[in-house]
C-alpha positions in Angstrom: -0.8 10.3 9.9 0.7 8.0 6.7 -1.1 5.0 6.6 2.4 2.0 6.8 -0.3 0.3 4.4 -3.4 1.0 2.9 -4.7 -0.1 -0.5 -6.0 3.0 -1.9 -9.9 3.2 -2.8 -10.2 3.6 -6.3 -14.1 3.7 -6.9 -14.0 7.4 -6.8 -11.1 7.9 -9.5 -11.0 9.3 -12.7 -8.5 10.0 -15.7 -8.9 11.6 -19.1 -9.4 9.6 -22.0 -11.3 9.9 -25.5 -14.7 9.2 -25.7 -15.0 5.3 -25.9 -17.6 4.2 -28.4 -18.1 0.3 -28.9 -20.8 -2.3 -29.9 -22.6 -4.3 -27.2 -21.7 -7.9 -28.6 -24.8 -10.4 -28.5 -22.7 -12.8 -26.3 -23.2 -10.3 -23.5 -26.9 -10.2 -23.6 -28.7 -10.3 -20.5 -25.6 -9.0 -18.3 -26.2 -5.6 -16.8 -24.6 -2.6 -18.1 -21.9 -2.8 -15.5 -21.1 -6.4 -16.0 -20.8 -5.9 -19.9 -18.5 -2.5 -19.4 -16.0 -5.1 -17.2 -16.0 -7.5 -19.9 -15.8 -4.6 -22.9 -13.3 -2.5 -21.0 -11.2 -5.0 -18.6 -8.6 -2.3 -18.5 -10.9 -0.5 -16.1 -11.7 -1.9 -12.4 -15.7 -2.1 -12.4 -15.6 0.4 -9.5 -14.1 3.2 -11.7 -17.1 2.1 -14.6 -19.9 2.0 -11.8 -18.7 5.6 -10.9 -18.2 6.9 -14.3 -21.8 5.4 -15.1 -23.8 7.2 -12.0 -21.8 10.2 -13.0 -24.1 10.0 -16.4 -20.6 9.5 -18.1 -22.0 6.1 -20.1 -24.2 6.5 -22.8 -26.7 3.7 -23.6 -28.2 4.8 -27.4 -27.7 7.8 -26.7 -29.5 8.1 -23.3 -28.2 8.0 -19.8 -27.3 5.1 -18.5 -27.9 3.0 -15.3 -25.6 0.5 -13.8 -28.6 -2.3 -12.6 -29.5 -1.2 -16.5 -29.4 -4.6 -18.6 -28.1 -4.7 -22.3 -29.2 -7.4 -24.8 -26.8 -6.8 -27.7 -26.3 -4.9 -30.6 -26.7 -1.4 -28.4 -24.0 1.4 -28.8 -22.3 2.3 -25.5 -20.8 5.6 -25.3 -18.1 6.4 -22.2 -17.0 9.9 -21.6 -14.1 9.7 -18.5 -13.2 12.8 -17.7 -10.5 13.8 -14.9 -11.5 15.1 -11.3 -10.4 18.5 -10.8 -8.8 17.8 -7.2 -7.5 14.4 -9.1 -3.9 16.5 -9.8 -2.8 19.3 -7.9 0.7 18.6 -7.1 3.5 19.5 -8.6 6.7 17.6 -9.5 10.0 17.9 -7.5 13.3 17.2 -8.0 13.4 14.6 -5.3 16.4 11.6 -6.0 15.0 7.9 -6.0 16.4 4.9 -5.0 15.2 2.8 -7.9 15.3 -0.8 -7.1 14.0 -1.6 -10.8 12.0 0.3 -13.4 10.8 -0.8 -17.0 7.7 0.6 -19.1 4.9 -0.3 -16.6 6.1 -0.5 -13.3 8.9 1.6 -11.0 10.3 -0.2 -7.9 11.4 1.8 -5.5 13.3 1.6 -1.9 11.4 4.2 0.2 14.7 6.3 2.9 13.0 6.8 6.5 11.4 10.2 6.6 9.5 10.7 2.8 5.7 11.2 3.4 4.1 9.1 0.4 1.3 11.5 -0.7 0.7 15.2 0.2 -1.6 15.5 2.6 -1.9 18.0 5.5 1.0 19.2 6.6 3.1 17.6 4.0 2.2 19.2 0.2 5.5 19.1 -1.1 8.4 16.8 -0.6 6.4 13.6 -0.9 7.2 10.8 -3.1 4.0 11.7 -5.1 5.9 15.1 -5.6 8.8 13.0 -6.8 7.4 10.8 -8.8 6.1 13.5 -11.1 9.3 14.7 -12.0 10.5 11.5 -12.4 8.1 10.3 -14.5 5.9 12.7 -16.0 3.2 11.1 -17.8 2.5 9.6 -14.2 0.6 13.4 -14.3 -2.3 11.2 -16.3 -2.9 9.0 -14.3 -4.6 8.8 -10.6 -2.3 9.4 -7.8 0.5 9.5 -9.7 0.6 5.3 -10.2 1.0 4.8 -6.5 -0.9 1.5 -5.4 -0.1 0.8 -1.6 1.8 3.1 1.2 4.5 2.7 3.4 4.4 4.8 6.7 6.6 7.9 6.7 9.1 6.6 9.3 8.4 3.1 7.3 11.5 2.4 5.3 11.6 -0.3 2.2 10.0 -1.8 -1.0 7.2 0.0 -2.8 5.7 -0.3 -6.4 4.4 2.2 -8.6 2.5 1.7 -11.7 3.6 3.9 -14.8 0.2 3.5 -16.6 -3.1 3.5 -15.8 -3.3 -0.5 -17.2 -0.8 -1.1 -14.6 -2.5 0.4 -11.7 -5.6 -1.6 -12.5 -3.9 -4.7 -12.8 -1.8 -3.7 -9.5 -4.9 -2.7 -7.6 -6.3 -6.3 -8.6 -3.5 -8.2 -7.4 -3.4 -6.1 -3.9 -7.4 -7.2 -3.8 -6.5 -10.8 -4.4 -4.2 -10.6 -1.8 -1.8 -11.8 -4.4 1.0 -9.8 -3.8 3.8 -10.9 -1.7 5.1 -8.3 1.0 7.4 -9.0 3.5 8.8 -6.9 6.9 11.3 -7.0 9.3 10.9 -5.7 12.8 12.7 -4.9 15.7 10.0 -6.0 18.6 10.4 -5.9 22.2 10.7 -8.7 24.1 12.6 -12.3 23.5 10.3 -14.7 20.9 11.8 -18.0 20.2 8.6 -18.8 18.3 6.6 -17.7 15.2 2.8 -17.9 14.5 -0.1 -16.0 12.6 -2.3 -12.8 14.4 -5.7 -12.8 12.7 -7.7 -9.8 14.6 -9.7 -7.5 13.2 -8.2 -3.7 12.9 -10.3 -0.2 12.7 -10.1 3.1 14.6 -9.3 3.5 17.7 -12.4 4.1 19.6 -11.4 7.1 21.6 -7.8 8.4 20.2 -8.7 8.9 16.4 -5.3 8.7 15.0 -4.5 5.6 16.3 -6.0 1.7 15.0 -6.4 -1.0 16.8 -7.8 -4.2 17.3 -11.5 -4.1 17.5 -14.4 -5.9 17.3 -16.3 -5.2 13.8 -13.0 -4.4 12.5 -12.0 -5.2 8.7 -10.5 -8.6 8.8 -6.4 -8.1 9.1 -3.6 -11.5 9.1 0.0 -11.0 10.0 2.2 -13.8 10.0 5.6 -13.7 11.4 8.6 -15.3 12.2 11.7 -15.2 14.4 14.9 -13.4 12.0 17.1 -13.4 15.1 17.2 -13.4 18.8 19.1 -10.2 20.4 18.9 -9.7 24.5 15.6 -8.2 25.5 14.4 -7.5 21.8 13.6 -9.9 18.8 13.9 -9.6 14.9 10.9 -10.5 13.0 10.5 -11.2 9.5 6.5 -10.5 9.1 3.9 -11.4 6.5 1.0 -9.4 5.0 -2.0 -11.7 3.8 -4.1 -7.9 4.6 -2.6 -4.1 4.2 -4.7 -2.4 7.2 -3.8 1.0 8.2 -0.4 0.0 10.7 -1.2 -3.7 11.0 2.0 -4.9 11.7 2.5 -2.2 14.4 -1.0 -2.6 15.8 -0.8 -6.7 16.1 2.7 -7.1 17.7 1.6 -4.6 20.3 -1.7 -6.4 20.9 0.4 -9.7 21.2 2.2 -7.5 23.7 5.6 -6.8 21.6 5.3 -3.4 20.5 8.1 -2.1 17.7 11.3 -0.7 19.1 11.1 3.1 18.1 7.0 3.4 18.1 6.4 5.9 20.3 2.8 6.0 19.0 1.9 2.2 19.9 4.3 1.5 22.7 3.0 1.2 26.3 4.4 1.4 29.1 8.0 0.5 30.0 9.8 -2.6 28.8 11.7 -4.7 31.3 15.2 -4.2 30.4 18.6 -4.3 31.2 19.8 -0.5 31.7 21.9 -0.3 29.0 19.9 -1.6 26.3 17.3 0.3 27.7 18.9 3.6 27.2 19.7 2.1 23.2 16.6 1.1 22.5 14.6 4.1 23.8 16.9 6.6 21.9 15.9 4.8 18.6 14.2 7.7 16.7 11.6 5.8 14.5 9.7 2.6 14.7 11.9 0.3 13.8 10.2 -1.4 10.6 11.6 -1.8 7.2 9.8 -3.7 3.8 12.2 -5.6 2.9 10.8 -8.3 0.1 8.1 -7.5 -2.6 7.1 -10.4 -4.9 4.4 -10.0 -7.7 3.0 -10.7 -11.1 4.7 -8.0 -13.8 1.3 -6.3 -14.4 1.8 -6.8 -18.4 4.1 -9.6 -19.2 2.8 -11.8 -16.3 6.0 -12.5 -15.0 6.6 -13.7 -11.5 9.0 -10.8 -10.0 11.2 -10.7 -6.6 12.3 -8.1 -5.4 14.7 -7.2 -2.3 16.5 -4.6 -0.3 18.6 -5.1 2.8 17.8 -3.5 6.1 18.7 0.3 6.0 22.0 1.9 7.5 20.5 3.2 11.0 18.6 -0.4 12.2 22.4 -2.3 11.0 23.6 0.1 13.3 21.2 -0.3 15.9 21.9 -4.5 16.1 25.4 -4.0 15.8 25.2 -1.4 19.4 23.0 -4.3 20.7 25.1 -7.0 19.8 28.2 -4.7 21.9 26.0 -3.9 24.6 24.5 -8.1 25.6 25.8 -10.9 24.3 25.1 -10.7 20.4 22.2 -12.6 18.3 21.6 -16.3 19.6 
């Protein structure tokens, strides 16, 4: 199952490069090897140089290197990156893309309903990685083809891509920071006339593996939301993501007991309802969710960037059949 948003785990990626040769400058004596490679190399996240140095890719004078390993100044470091072999197996597809806003670092796009992110099982070709190949070649050299963060594959809306491997470190750094602004709208269950913040921890489901939830011992997950609009038995919410856990959004509405209009994964039981909207609401064939506003620091230039895109054809359909079947928004 597509994570709606994950932050990928980069401490185990590679990418081909030349051999990296450099001086070890006096001012960095006493650091350990690690700590000097992140100030040498900040193009790299010091994940990606632990891993390359326990895979004896880092050459201290010509010897293997250690990361706890401390440097004084004046030695020659050597760095070898080489690319996994399971690092790029996919192939590019001619798959269109709604571009939202590209330039030479980063691509923008507005993700349709239905488009699995990254192959996985069950889903090898088709996927946006798959597209995103064909699109932009070159994305072949670098890990996962530039993509940062995921979207759910019945998630619709905003997703960025880096086109460089600078990029994606930067990117990846600005997810960690918690930097990056994203921002949701969701059709929930239930009449709100408030908003608020859910702060509960999310993992695995204890007994049904493909599901999260909120658990104790859980990584730390913040959702804040607010009301959009009012509609008879069902509510519009503009959520926040301080965190990108596996489904958060879908996981904390339904723990604050307003599951997603369309999630027939976290739903339970049946919502009190007038017949008719009932009917309409059930019949909805996805969860109802849709990224609609990405805001974040141009990984190279440093601009502050904005980005938006409406809510998709079939939920403006699905309020306008509301607003016919009660009395309309509030």
């Amino acid at each position: 199952m597509e994570p709606e948003e994950d932050l990928y785990d980069y401490s185990k990626d590679d990418e081909s490069a030349d051999l990296l040769e450099m001086k070890v400058p006096m001012e960095h004596g006493g650091l350990r090897l690690d700590q000097a490679l992140v100030k040498l190399l900040p193009e790299y996240s010091r994940s990606r140089l632990q891993d390359w140095i326990e895979q004896g890719m880092v050459m201290l004078n010509g010897s293997p290197a250690t990361v706890k390993q401390k440097v004084w100044g004046g030695e020659t470091i050597c760095v070898s990156p080489q690319i996994h072999p399971s690092e790029q197996p996919y192939h590019a597809e001619d798959i269109p893309l709604d571009i939202v806003y590209e330039d030479d670092a980063i691509l923008v796009i507005n993700k349709p309903v239905g488009l699995v992110v990254h192959p996985g099982s069950g889903n090898w070709q088709g996927t946006l990685l798959n597209a995103l190949l064909h699109h932009v070649p070159q994305l072949a050299d670098v890990p996962r083809a530039g993509i940062v963060h995921r979207l759910d594959k019945d998630t619709s809306g905003l997703m960025v891509v880096a086109k460089s491997l600078v990029a994606q470190t930067a990117l990846v750094r600005q997810m960690q920071k918690r930097s990056v602004k994203r921002e949701y709208l969701a059709l929930v269950w239930g009449e709100i006339d408030y908003g608020g913040t859910i702060d509960l921890p999310i993992g695995r489901h204890p007994s049904q593996r493909v599901k999260m939830a909120v658990i104790e011992g859980g990584k730390d997950a913040i959702t804040h939301f607010a009301v959009e609009a009012n509609f008879p038995s069902c509510t519009l919410l503009r959520c926040r993501l301080e965190t990108g856990r596996t489904h958060q959004i879908r996981v904390h509405l339904t723990h604050f007991g307003h599951p997603l209009v369309g999630d027939s994964v976290y739903r339970k039981g049946v919502q009190k309802c007038a017949p008719q909207l009932r009917e309409l609401l059930n019949g909805f064939p996805r969860q109802a969710l849709h990224a609609t506003q990405l805001a974040l620091e141009h990984p190279v230039t440093g601009e502050w960037m904005e980005f938006h895109a409406p809510l998709p054809e079939d939920m403006e359909e699905l309020l306008d059949k509301i607003d016919e079947a009660g009395d309309g928004p509030a």
